[in-house]
N, C-alpha and C positions, 0 to 999 in steps of 0.2 A: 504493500500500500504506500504512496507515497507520501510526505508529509503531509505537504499540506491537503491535502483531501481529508487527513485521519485528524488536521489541527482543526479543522473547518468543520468536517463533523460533533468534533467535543464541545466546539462554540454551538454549532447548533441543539446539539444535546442539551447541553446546561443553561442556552435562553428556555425550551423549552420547559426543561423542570422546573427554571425559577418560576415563569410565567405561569405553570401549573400550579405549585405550592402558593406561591402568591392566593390565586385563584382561591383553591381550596382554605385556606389556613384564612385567608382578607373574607370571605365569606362566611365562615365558623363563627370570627371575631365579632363580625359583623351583626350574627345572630345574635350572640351573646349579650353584647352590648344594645342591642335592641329590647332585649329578651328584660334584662335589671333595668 
């Protein structure tokens, strides 16, 4: 694999999970705080 295809995928990787945890984790909070 060459680098950068394998550095380019880990960046894509890791926007996605942040963007997912964000997601998840900003929307839990979110309840919560609505919730109290």
């Amino acid at each position: 694999m060459p680098v950068d295809l394998t550095f380019g995928a880990a960046i894509i990787v890791g926007l996605l999970g942040s963007s997912h945890c964000l997601g998840m984790c900003g929307g839990i909070v979110a309840a919560l705080n609505m919730g109290v």
